[in-house]
C-alpha positions as CSV (number, residue, x, y, z in Angstrom):
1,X,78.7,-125.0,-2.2
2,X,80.0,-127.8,-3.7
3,X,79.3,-130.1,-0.7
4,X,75.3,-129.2,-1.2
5,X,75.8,-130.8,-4.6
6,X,77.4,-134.0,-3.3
7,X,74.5,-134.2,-1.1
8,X,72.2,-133.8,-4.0
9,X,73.5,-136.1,-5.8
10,X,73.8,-138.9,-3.6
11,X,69.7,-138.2,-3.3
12,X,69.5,-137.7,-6.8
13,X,69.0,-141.7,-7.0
14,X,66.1,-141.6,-4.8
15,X,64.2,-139.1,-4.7
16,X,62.2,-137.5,-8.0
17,X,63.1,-134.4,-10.2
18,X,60.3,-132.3,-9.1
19,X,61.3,-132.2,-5.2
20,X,65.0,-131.8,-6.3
21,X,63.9,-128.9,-9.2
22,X,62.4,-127.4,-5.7
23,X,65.3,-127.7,-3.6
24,X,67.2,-126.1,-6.2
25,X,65.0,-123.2,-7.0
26,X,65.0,-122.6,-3.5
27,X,68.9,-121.9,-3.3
28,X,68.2,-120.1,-6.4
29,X,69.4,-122.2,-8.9
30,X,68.2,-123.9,-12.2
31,X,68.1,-127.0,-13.0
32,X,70.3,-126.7,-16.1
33,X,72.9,-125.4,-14.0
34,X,73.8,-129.0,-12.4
35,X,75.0,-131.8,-14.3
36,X,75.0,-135.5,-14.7
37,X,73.1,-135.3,-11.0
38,X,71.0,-138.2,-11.2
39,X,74.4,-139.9,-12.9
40,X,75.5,-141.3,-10.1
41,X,77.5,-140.2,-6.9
42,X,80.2,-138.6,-9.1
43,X,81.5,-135.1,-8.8
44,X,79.5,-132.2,-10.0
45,X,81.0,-130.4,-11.8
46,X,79.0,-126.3,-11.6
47,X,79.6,-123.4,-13.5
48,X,78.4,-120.0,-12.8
49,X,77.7,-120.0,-9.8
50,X,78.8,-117.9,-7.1
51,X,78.5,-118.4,-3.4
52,X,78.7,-114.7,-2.7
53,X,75.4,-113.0,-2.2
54,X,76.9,-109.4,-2.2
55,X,77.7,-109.7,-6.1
56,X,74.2,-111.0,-6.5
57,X,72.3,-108.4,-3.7
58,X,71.0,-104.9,-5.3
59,X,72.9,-102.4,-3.8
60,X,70.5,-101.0,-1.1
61,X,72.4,-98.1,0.6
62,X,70.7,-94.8,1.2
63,X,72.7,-92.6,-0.8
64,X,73.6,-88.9,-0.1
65,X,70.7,-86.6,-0.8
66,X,71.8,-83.9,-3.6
67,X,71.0,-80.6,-3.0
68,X,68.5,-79.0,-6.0
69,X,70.1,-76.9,-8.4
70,X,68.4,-73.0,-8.2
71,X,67.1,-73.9,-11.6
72,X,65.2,-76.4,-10.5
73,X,64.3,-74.4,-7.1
74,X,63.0,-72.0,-9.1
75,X,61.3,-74.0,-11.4
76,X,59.2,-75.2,-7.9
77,X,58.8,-72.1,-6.5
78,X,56.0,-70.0,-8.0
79,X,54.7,-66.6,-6.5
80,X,52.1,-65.4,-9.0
81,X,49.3,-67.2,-10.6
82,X,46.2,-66.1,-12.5
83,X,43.5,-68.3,-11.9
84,X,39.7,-68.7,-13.5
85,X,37.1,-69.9,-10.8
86,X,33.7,-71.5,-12.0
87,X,31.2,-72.5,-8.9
88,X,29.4,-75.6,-9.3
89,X,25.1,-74.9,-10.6
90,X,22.8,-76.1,-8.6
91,X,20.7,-79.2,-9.5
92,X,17.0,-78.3,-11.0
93,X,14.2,-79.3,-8.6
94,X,11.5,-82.2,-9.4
95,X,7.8,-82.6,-11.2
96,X,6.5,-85.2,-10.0
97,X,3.1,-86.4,-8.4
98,X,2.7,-89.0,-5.4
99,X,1.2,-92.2,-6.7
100,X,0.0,-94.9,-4.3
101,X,-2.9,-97.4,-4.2
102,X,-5.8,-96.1,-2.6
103,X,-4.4,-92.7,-2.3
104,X,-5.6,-91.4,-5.7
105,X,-5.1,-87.6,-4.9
106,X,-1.2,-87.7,-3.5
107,X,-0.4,-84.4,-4.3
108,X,2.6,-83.2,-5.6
109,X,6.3,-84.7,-3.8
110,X,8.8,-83.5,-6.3
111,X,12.3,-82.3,-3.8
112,X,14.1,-79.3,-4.8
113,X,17.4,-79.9,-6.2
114,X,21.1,-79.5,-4.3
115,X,23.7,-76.2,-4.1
116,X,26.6,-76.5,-6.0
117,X,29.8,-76.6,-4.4
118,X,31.8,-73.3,-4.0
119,X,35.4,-72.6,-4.9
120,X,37.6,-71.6,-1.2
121,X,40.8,-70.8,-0.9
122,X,42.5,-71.9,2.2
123,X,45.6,-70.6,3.7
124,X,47.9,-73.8,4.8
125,X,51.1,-73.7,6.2
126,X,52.5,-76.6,5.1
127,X,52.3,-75.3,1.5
128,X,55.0,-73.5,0.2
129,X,54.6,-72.4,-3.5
130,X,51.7,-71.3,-5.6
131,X,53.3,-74.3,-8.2
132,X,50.1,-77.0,-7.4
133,X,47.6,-74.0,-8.2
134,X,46.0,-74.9,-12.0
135,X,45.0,-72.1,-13.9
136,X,40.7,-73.5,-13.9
137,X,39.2,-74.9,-10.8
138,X,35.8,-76.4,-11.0
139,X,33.1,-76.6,-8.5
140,X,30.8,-79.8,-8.2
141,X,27.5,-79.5,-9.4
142,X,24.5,-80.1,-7.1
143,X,22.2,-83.6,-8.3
144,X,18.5,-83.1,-9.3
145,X,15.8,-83.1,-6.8
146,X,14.0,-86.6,-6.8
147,X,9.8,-87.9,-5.9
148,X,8.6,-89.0,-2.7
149,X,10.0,-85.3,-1.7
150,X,13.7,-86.0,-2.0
151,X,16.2,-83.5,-2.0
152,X,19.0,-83.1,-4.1
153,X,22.6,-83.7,-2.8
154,X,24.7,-80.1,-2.4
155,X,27.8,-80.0,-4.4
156,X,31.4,-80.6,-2.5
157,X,33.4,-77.9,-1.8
158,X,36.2,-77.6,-3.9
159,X,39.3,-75.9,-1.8
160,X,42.4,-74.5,-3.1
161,X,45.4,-74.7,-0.9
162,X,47.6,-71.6,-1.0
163,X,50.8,-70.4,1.1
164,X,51.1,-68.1,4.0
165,X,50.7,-64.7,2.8
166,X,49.5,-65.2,0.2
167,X,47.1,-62.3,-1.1
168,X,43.9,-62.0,-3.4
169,X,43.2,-60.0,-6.0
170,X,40.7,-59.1,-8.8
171,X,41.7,-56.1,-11.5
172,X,44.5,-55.0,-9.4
173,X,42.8,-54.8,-6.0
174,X,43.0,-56.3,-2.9
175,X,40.1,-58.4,-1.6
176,X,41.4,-60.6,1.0
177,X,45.2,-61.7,2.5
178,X,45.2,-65.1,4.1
179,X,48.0,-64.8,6.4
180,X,46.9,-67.2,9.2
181,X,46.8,-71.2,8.6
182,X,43.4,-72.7,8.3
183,X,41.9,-68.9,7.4
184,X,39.6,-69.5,4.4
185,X,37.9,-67.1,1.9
186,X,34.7,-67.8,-0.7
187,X,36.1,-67.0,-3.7
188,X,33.3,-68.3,-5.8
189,X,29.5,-69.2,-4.2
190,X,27.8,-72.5,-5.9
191,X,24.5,-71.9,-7.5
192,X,21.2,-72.0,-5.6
193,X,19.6,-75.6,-5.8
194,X,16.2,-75.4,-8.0
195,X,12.9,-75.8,-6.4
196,X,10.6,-78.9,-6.9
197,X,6.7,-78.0,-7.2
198,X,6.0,-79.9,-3.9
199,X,7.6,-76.0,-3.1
200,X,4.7,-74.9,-4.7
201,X,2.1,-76.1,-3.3
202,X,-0.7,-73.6,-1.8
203,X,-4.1,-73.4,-0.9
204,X,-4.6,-72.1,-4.3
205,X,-3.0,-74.1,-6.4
206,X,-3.1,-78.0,-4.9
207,X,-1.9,-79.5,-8.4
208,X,1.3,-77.2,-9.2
209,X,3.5,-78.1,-12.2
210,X,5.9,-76.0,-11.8
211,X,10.0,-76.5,-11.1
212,X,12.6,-74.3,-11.3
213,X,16.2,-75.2,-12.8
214,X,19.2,-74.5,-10.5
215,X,21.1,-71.6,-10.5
216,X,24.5,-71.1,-12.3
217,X,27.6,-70.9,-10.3
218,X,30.2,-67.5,-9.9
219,X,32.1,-67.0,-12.4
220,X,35.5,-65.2,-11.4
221,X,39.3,-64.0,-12.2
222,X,42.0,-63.7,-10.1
223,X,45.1,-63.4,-9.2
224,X,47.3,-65.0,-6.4
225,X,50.1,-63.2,-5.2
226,X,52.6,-65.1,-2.5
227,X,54.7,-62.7,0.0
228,X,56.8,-64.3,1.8
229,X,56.1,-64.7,5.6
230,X,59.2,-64.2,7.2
231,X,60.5,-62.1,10.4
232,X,63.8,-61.0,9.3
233,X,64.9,-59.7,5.5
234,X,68.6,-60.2,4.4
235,X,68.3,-57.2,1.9
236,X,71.2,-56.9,-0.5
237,X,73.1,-56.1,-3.9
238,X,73.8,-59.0,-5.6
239,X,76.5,-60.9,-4.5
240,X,76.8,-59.9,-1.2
241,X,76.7,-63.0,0.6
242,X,73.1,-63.5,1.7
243,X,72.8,-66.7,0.6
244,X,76.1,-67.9,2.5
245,X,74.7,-66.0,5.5
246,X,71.6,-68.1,5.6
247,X,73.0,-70.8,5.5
248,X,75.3,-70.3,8.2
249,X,72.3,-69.0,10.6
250,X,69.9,-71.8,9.6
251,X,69.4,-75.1,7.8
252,X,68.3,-73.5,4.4
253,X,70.0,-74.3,1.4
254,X,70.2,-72.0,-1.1
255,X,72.2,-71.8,-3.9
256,X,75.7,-70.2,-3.6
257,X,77.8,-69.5,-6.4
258,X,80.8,-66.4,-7.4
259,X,78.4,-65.0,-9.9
260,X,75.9,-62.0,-9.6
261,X,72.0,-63.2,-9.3
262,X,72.8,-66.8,-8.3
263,X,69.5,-66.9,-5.7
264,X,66.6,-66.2,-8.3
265,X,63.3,-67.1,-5.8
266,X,62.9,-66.2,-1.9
267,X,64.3,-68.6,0.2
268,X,63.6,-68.7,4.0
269,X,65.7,-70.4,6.6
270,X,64.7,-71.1,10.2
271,X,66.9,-70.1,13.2
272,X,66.2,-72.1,16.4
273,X,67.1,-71.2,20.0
274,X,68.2,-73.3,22.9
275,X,64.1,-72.0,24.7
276,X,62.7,-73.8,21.0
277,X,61.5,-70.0,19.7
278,X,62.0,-70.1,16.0
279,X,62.7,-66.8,13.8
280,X,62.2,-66.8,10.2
281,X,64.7,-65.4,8.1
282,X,64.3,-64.7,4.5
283,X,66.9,-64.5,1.5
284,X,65.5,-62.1,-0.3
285,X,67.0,-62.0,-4.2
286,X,69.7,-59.1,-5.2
287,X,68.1,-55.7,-5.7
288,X,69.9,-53.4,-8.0
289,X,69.5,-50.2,-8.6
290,X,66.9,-49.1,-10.0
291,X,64.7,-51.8,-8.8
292,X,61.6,-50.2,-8.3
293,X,61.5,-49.3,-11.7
294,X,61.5,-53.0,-12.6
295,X,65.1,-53.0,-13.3
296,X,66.6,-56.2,-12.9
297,X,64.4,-58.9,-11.0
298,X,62.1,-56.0,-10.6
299,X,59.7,-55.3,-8.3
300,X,58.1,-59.2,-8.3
301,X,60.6,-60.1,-5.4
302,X,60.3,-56.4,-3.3
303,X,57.0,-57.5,-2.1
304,X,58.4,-60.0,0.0
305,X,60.3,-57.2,2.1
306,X,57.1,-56.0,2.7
307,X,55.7,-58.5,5.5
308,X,59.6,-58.8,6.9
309,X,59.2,-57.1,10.3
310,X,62.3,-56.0,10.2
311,X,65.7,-55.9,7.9
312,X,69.2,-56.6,7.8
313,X,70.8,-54.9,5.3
314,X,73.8,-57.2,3.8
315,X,76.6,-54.9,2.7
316,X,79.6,-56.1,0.9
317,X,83.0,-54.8,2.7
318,X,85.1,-56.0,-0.7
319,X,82.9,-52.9,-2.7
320,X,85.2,-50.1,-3.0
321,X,82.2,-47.9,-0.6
322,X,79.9,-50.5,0.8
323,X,78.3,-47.8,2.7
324,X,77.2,-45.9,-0.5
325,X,75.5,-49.6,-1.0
326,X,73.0,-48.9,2.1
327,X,71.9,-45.4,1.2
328,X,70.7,-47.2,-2.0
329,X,68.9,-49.7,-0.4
330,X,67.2,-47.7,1.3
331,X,66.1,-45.3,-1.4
332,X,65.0,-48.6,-3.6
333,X,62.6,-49.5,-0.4
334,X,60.9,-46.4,-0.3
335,X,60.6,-45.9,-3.4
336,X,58.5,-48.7,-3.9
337,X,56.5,-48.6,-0.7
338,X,57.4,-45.0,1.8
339,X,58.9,-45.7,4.9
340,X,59.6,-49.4,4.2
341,X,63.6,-48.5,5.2
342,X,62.4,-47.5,8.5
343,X,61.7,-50.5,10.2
344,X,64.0,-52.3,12.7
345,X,66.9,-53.3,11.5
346,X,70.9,-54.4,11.5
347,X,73.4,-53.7,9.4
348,X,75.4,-56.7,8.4
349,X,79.1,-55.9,7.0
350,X,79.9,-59.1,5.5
351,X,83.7,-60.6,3.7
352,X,85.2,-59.6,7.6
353,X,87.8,-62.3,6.2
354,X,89.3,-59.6,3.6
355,X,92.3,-58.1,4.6
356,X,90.9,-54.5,3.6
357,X,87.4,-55.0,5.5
358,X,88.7,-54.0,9.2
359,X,89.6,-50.2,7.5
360,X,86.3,-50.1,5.5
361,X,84.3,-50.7,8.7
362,X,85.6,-48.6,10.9
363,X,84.7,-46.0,8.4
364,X,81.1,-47.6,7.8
365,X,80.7,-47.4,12.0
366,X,81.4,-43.4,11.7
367,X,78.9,-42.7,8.9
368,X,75.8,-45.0,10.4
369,X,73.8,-44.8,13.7
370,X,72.7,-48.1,13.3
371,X,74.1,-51.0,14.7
372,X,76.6,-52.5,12.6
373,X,77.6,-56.4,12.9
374,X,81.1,-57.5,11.1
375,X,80.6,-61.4,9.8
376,X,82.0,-63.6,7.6
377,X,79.6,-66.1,6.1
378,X,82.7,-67.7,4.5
379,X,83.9,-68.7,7.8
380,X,81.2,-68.4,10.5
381,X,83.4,-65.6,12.2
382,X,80.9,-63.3,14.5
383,X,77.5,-65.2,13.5
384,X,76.9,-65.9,17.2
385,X,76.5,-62.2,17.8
386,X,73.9,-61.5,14.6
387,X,71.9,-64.7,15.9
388,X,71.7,-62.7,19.3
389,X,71.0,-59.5,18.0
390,X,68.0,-61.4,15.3
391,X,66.7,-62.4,18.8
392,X,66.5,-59.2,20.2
393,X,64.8,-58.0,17.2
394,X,62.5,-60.5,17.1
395,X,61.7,-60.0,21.0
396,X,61.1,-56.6,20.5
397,X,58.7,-57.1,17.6
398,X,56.8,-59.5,20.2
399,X,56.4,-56.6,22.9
400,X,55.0,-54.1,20.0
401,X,52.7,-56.5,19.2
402,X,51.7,-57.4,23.1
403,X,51.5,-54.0,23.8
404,X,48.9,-53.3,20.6
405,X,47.0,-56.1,21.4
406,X,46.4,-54.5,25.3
407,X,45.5,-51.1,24.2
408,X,43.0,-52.5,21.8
């Protein structure tokens, strides 16, 4: 560094201040920061300057993504909105009478005016959360008919993109459930366009002055459910491990902590096989009982067991009876909807790692007829075989629905 000075001021001498202010703002110095340089071919004498870029440089590593808080995930994750819906009017139609030279009688040319744009809502599976729904959506209005018999421009439509399963209602009941992507339903129609009196016109009546406003848009309420599309339920008490079993199985991340009600929205995780079929796996919060009379979360997260196809109950082998905690399950399922309980399913004994979990599952095996798989989400022990069995599971949901879709 100091050599480039020498240099500089051995040039100093001849050439002028500007090109050497240039050369120095190029190596990204000031001019205040060199001394006596056109003194002579002295030493130069800098100070505060460092020849190391890295102490300079912005730090421009990509640092560690951190995972978001449950707080925050819930904060994102909405399932329930109440929205107002207000179709766009149509535009009013024109008055107006053709005027040319030497065409004294024109007639009337006035164009009716445009539709206003209606208010769909489109299923998208690349949206997760009801959170980007507002409460008001507005339609476009349609623009005024025009002379010379021009028509008004229809109003845009204005689309509102919703989840997966997500399900319509208005007063309580069910108009529509948008559970395949790109399906769309009209939830408000835009108001008819107005008619010019060119629309008038008759054999009667040659010279008609009359034109018609547009017509108002729908006006409607209601409300957007969201249940979660998933294949497989992990259905459990409260601390049983669901969430540490999810995220053994798949790539979700869901909060995991040593108190009761740590996972406070739905999460789903995918599970991938070595063919590329994908199962969908849902973390469904802790049910308590008493549940289905809105105990606890309440009934706002049992909906989402209800498009599961089928259910792995999680039981917790540290519970003093753990298989007391599947007869409860069961009747908080069909107490909320009948013979939700009976669809396929596994039961998961979870906390294999505890040294009084062999004993209590041996007894669980002689009181069930289901299948029962032993894990441990704490250390992956026996996941292979629930992954296996979730496959068979899913396979045999795919011949039901093959062999439906022959008979029909």
């Amino acid at each position: 560094m100091f050599a480039v000075f020498r240099v500089f001021s051995r040039r100093a001498d001849l050439l002028p201040r500007w090109v050497l202010a240039d050369e120095l703002r190029g190596l990204g110095l000031g001019w205040s920061s060199v001394s006596a340089l056109r003194g002579g071919g002295g030493d130069v004498r800098v100070r505060g300057v460092s020849s190391s870029a890295a102490l300079c440089a912005k730090n421009r590593g990509n640092p560690k993504k951190t995972e978001m808080s449950e707080k925050k995930l819930t904060r994102h994750f909405v399932d329930h909105r109440r929205v107002k819906l207000v179709a766009g009017s149509g535009g009013k139609g024109a008055c107006s009478f053709h005027s040319e030279p030497r065409k004294e009688w024109g007639g009337p040319d006035g164009g009716n005016g445009g539709d206003g744009g209606s208010v769909i809502i489109k299923a998208d599976r690349l949206v997760k959360s009801l959170a980007q729904v507002v409460p008001v959506y507005k339609g476009e209005d349609g623009q005024s008919g025009s002379s010379k018999n021009c028509y008004g421009r229809n109003g845009n439509p204005t689309y509102i993109r919703v989840p997966l399963g997500t399900v319509v209602k208005e007063q309580g009941k069910t108009i529509v459930d948008l559970e395949k992507h790109g399906q769309e339903y009209v939830a408000a129609f835009g108001g008819a366009g107005g008619k010019g009196n060119r629309f008038f016109l008759s054999n009667e009546n040659r010279a008609p002055m009359t034109a018609t406003p547009g017509g108002a848009g729908e006006e409607r309420v209601l409300q957007l459910e969201l249940r979660t599309m998933a294949h497989a339920g992990l259905v459990g008490f409260p601390n049983a491990g669901k969430s540490s079993l999810l995220r053994i199985i798949s790539k979700a991340r869901p909060a995991v902590a040593a108190y009761p009600f740590t996972t406070l929205n739905p999460h789903v995780g995918i599970v991938t096989y070595r063919d590329h079929e994908q199962v969908a796996v849902a973390d469904i919060p802790g049910i308590i009982r008493g549940a289905h009379l809105n105990r606890g979360l309440g009934i706002s997260f049992l909906r989402h067991i209800e498009r599961c196809r089928f259910l792995l109950f999680v039981l917790d082998l540290s519970a003093p009876e753990p298989w007391t905690q599947l007869q409860d399950l069961r009747f908080e399922l069909d107490q909320y909807e009948p013979g939700l309980s009976e669809r396929p399913q596994a039961i998961v004994a979870n906390k294999m790692d505890l040294p009084e979990a062999q004993e209590k599952l041996e007894f669980l095996r002689s009181q069930v007829t289901q299948r029962v798989i032993p894990v441990s989400a704490l250390t992956g022990q026996n996941t292979e075989e629930l992954i296996l069995h979730l496959r068979e599971l899913y396979d045999g949901y795919l011949h039901g629905e093959s062999t439906k879709a022959v008979r029909w």
